[in-house]
MIVOGU-375749 format. One line per field, with one value per residue: x, y, z of N, C-alpha, C in turn; residue in three letters. Coordinates in pm, 1 decimal, m for minus. Example, Ala and Ser with C-alpha at 12.3 -4.5 7.8 and 13.67 -1.06 7.14 Angstrom:
BEGIN
n_x = [1319.0; 1285.0]
n_y = [m569.0; m225.0]
n_z = [780.0; 708.0]
ca_x = [1230.0; 1367.0]
ca_y = [m450.0; m106.0]
ca_z = [780.0; 714.0]
c_x = [1320.0; 1290.0]
c_y = [m330.0; 3.0]
c_z = [780.0; 787.0]
resn = [ALA; SER]
This chain:
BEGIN
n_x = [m898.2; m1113.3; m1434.3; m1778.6; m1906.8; m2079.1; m1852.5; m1822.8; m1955.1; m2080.7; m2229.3; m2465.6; m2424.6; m2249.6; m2383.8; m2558.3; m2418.8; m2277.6; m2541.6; m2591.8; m2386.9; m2464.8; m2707.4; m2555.8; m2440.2; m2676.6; m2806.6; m2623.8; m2702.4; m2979.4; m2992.0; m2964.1; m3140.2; m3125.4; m3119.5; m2962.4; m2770.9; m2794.1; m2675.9; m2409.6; m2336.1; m2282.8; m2044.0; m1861.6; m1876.0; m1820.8; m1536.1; m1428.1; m1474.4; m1643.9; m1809.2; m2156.0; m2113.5; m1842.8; m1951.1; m2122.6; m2002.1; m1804.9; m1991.2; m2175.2; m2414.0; m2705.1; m2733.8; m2954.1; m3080.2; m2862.6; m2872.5; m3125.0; m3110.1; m2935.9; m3095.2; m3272.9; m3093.3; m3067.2; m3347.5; m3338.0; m3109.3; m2851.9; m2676.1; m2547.4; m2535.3; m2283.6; m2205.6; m1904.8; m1675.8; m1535.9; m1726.5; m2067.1; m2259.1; m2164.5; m2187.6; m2037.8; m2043.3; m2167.9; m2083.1; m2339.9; m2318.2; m2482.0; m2531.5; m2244.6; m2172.3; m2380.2; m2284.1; m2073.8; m2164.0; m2309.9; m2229.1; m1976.1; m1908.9; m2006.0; m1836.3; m1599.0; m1680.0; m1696.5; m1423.5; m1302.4; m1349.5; m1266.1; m1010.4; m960.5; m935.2; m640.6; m384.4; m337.8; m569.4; m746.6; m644.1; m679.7; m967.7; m1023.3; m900.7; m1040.2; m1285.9; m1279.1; m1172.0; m1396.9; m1659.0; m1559.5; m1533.1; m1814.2; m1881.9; m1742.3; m1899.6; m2177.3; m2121.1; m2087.1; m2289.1; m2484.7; m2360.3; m2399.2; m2682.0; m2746.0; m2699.9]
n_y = [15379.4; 15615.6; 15676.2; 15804.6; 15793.2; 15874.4; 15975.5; 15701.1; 15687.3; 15658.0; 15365.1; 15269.5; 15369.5; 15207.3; 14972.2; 15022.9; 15051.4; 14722.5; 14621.0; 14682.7; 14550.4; 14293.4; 14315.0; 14279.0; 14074.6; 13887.9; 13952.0; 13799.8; 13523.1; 13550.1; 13618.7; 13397.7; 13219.9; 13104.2; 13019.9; 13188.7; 12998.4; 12761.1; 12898.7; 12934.1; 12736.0; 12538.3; 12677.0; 12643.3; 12334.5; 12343.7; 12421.5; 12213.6; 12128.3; 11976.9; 11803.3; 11823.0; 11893.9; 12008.5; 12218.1; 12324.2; 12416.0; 12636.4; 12819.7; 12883.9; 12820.2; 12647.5; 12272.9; 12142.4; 12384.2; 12395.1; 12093.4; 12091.4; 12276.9; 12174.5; 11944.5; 12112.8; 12152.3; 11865.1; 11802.8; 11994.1; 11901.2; 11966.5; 11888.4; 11560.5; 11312.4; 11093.2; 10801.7; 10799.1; 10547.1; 10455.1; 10545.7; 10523.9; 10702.7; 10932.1; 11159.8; 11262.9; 11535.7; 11589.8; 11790.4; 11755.0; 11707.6; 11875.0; 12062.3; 12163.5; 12270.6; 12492.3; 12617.0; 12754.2; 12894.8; 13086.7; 13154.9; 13120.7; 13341.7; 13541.9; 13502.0; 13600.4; 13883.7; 13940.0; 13921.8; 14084.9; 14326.5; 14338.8; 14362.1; 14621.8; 14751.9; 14884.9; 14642.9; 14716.2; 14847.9; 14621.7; 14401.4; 14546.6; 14538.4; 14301.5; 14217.8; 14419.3; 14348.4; 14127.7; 14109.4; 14290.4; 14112.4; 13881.3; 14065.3; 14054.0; 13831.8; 13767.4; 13987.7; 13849.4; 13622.1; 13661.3; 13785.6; 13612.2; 13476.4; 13630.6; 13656.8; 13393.5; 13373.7]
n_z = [m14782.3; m14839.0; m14698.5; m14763.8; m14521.6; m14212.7; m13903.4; m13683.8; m13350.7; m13149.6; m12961.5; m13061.4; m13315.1; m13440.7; m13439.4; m13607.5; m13855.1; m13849.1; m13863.9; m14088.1; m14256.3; m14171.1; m14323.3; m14565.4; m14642.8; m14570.6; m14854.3; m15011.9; m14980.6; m15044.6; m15311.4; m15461.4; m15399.9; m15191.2; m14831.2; m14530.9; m14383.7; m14573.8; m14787.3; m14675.8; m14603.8; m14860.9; m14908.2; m14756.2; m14760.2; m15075.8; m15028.4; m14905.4; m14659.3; m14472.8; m14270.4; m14117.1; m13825.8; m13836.3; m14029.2; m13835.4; m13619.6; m13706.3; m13835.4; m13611.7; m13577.3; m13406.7; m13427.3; m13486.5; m13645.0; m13907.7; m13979.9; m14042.4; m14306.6; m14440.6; m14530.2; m14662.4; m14901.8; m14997.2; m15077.6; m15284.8; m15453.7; m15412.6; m15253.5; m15159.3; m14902.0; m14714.9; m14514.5; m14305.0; m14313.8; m14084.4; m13864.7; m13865.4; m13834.4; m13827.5; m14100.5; m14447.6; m14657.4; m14962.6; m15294.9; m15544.0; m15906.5; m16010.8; m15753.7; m15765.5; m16007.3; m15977.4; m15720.9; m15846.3; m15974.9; m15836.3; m15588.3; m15583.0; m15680.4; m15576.2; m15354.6; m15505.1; m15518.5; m15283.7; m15166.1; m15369.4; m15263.3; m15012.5; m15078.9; m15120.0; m14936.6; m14705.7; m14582.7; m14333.9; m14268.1; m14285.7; m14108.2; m13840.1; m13888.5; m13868.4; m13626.5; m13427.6; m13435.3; m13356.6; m13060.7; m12980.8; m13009.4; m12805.1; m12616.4; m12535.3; m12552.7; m12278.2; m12119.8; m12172.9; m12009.1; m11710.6; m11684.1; m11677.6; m11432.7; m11239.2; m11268.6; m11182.7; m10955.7]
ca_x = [m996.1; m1250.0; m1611.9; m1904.9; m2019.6; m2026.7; m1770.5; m1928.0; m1910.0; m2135.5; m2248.9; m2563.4; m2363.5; m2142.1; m2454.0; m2624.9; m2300.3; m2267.1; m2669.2; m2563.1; m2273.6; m2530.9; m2777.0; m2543.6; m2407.1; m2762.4; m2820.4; m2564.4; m2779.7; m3089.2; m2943.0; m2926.7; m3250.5; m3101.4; m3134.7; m2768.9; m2741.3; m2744.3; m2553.3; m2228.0; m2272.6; m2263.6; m1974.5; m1795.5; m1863.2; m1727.0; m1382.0; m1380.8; m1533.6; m1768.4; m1931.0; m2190.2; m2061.4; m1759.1; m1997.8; m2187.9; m1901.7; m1776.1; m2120.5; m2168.4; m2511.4; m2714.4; m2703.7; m3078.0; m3077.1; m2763.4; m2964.2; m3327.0; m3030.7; m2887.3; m3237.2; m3351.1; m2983.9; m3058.2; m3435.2; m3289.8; m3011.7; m2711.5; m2571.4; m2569.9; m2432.0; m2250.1; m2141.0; m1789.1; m1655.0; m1547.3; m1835.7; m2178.3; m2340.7; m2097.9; m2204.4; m1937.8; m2143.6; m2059.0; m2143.4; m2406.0; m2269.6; m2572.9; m2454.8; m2124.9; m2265.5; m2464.6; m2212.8; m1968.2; m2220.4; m2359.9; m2181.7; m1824.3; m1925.0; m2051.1; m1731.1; m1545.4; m1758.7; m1624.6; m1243.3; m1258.2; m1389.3; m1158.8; m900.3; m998.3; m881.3; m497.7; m347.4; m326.0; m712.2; m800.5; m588.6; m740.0; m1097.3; m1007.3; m837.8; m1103.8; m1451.2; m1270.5; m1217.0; m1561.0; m1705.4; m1495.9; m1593.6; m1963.9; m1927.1; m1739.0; m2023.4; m2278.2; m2101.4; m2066.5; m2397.5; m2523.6; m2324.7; m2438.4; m2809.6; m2777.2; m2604.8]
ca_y = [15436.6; 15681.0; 15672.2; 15899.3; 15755.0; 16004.5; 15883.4; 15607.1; 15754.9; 15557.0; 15197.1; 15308.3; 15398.6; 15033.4; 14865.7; 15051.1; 15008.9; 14589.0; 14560.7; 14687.4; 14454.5; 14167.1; 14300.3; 14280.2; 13918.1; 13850.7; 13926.8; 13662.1; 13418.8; 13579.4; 13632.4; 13277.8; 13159.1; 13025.2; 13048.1; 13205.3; 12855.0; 12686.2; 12938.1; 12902.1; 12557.5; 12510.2; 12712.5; 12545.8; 12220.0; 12339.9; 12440.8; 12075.8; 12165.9; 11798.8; 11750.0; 11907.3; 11919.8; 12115.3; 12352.9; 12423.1; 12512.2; 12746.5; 12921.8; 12873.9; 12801.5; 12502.1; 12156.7; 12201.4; 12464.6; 12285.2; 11999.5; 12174.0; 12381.4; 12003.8; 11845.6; 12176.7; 12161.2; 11733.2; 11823.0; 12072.5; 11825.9; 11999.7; 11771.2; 11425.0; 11270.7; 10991.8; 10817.4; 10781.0; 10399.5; 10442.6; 10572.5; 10515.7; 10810.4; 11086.7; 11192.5; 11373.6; 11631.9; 11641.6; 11833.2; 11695.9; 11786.2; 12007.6; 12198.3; 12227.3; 12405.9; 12612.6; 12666.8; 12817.6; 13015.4; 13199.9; 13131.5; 13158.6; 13478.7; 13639.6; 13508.9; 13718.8; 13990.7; 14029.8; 13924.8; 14234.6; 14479.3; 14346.1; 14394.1; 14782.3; 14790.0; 14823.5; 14518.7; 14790.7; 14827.8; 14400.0; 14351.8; 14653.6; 14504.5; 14175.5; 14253.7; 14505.5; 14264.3; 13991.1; 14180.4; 14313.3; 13966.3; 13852.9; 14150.5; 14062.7; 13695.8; 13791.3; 14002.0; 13750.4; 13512.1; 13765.0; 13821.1; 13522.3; 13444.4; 13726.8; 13603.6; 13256.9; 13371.7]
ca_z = [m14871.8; m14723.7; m14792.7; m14728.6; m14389.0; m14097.8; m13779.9; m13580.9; m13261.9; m13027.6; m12979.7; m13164.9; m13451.0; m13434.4; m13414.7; m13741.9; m13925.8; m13815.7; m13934.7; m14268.7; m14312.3; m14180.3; m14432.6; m14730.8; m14640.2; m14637.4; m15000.5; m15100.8; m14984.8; m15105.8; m15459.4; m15546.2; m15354.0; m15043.6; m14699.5; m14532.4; m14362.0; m14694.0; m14834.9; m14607.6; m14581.8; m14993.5; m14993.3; m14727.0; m14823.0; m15143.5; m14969.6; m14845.9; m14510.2; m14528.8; m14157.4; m14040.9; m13683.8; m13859.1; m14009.0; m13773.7; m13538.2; m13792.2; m13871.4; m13460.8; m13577.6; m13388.8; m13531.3; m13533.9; m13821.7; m13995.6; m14029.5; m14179.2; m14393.5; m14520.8; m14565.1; m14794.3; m15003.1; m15042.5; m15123.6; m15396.5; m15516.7; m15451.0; m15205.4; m15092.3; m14729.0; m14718.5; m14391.0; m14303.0; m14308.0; m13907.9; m13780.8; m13936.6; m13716.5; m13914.7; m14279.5; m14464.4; m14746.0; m15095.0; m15361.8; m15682.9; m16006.7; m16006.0; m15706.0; m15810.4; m16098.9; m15864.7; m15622.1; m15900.3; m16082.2; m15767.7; m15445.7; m15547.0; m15755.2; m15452.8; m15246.0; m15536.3; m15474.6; m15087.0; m15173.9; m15427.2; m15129.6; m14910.4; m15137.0; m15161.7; m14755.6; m14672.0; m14481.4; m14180.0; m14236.4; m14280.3; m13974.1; m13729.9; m13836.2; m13756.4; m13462.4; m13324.6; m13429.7; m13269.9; m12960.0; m12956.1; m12971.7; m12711.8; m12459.5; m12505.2; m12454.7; m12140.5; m12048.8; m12118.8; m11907.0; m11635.8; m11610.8; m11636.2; m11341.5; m11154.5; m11216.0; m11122.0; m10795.4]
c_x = [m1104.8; m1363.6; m1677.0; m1967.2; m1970.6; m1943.9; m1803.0; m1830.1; m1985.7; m2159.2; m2326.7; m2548.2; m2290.7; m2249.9; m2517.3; m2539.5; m2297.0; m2414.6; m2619.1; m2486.9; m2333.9; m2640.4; m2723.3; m2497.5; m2558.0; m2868.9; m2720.0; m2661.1; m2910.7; m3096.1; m2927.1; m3044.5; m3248.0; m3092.6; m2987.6; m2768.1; m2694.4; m2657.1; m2410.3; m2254.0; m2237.5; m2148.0; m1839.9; m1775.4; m1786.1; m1581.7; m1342.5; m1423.5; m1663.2; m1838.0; m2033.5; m2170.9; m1965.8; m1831.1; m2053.5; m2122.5; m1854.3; m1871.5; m2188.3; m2340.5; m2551.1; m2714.4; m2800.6; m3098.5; m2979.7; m2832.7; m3072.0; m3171.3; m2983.5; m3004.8; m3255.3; m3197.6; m3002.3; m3176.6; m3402.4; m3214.1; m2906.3; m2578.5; m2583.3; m2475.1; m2409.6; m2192.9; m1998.1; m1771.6; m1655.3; m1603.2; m1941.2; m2254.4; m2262.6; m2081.4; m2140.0; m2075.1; m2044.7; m2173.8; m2219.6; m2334.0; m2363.7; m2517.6; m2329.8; m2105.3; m2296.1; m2340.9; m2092.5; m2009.1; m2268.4; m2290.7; m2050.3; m1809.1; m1938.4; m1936.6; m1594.1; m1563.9; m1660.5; m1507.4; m1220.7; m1309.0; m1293.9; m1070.8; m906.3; m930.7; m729.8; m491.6; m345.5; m506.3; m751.3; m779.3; m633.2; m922.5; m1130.1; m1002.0; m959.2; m1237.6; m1413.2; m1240.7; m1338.1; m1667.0; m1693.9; m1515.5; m1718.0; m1957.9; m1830.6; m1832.8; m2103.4; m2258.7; m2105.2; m2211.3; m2491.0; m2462.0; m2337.4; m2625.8; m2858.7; m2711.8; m2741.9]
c_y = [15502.9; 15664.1; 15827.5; 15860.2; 15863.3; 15865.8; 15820.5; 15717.1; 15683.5; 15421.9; 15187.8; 15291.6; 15261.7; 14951.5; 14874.2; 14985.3; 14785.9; 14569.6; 14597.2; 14617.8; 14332.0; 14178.8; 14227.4; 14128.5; 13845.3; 13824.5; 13845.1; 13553.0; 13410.9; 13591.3; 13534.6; 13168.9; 13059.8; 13056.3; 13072.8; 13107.7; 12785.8; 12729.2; 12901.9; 12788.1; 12502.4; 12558.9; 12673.8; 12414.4; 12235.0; 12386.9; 12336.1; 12099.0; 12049.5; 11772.9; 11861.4; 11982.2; 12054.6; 12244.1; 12424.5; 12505.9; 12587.1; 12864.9; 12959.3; 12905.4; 12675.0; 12392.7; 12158.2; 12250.2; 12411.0; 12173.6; 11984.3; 12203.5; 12262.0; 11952.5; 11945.2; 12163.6; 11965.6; 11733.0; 11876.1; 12003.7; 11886.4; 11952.6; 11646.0; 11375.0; 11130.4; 10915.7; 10767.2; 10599.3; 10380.6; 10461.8; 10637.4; 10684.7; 10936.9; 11074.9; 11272.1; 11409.9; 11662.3; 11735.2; 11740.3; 11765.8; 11898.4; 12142.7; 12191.3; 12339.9; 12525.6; 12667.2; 12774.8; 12905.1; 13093.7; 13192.3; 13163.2; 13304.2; 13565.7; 13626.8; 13635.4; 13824.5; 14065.6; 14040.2; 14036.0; 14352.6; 14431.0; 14375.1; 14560.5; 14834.2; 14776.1; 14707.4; 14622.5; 14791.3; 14695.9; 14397.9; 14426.5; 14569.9; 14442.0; 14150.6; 14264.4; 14406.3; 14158.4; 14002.1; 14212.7; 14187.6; 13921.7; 13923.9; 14099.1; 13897.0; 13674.2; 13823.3; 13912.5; 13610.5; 13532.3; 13768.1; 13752.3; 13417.0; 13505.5; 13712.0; 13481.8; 13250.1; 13406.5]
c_z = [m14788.8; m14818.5; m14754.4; m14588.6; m14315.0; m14016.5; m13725.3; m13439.9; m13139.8; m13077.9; m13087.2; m13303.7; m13480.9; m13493.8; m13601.5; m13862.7; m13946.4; m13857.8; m14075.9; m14287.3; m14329.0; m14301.8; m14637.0; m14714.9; m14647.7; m14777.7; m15034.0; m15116.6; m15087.3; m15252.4; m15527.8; m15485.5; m15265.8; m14895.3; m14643.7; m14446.9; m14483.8; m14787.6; m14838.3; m14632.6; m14723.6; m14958.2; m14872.1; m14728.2; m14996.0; m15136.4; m14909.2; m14698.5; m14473.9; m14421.7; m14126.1; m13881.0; m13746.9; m13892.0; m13905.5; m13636.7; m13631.5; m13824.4; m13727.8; m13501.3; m13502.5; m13458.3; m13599.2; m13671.7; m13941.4; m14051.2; m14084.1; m14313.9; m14501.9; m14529.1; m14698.6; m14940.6; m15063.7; m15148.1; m15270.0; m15498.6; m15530.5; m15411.7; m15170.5; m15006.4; m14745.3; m14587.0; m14382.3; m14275.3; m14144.9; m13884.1; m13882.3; m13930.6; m13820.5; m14020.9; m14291.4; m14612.2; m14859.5; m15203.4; m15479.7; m15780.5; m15993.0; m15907.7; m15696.7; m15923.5; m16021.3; m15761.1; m15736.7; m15976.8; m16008.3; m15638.3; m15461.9; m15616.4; m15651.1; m15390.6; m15374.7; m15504.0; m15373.3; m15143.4; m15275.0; m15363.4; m15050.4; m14961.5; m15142.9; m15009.1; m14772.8; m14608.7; m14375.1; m14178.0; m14229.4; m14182.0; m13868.3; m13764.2; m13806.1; m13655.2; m13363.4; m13340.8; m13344.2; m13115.7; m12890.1; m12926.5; m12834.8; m12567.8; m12466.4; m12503.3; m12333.1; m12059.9; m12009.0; m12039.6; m11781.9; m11606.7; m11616.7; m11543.6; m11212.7; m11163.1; m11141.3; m10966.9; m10682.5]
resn = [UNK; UNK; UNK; UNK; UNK; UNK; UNK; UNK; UNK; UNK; UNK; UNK; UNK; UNK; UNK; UNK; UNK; UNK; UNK; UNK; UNK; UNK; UNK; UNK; UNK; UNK; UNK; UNK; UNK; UNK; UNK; UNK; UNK; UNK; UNK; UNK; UNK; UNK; UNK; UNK; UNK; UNK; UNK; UNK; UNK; UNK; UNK; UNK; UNK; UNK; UNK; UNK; UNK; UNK; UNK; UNK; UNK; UNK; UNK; UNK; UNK; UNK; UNK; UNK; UNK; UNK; UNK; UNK; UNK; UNK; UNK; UNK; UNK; UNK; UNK; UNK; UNK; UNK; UNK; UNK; UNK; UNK; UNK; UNK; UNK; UNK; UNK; UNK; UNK; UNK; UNK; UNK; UNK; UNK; UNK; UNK; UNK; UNK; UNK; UNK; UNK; UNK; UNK; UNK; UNK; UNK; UNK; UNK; UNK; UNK; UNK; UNK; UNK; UNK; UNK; UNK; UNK; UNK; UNK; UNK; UNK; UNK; UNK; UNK; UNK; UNK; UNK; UNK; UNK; UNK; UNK; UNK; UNK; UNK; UNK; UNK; UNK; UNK; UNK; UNK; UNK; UNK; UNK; UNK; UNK; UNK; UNK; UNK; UNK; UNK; UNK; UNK; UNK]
């Protein structure tokens, strides 16, 4: 499907493009009066996704913010932590009826949202942007390993 954008053609242009994508994932959050921490984490905890350790390797956010992000969603009442029988120390995260409510009246609406734009892409387009972002990633935390091995030298 073509659009109206001009050709990205430099980094410049990558970069403008990749802030607008982060802008509009940031109205999900903002659209339902949550922080995009508490966002994802509602809506992986409602995909069964229950530790915070797990989220926050998934959102490759610190535990730090995971843990404000789970204090303001307990504060709110949408979830409550429970600790696992084997080990006291690890709370699995469930939903309140409340935010199960909440999670299905604004969070999984929005995850429609994307899955009917992605659906608008061929499988040759899904798979090239997969491919190429996960690439791109991947060169720049080469770099920054690279050259933070070339400073500490």
């Amino acid at each position: 499907m073509e659009t109206n954008n001009p050709p990205i053609k430099t980094l410049a242009d990558f970069r403008q493009a990749t802030m607008e994508l982060d802008n509009v994932y940031s109205l999900f959050s903002k659209s339902c009066g949550l922080s995009e921490a508490e966002y994802w984490s509602l809506l992986f905890i409602y995909e069964g996704v229950a530790t915070q350790t797990q989220i926050s390797d998934r959102l490759f956010l610190s535990r730090q913010t995971l843990n404000s992000a789970f204090k303001q969603l307990r504060r709110k009442g949408l979830i409550w932590l429970e600790p696992y029988e084997e080990n006291q120390r690890s709370k699995q995260a469930f939903l309140t009826d409340e935010g199960r409510i909440f999670v299905e009246k604004h969070v999984v609406q929005m995850h429609w949202v994307e899955e009917r734009a992605w659906r608008r892409m061929s499988q040759e387009e899904q798979a090239a942007l997969t491919k190429l972002t996960r690439k791109f990633s991947e060169f720049i935390q080469q770099e920054l390993t690279t050259s933070k091995a070339d400073t500490s030298a």
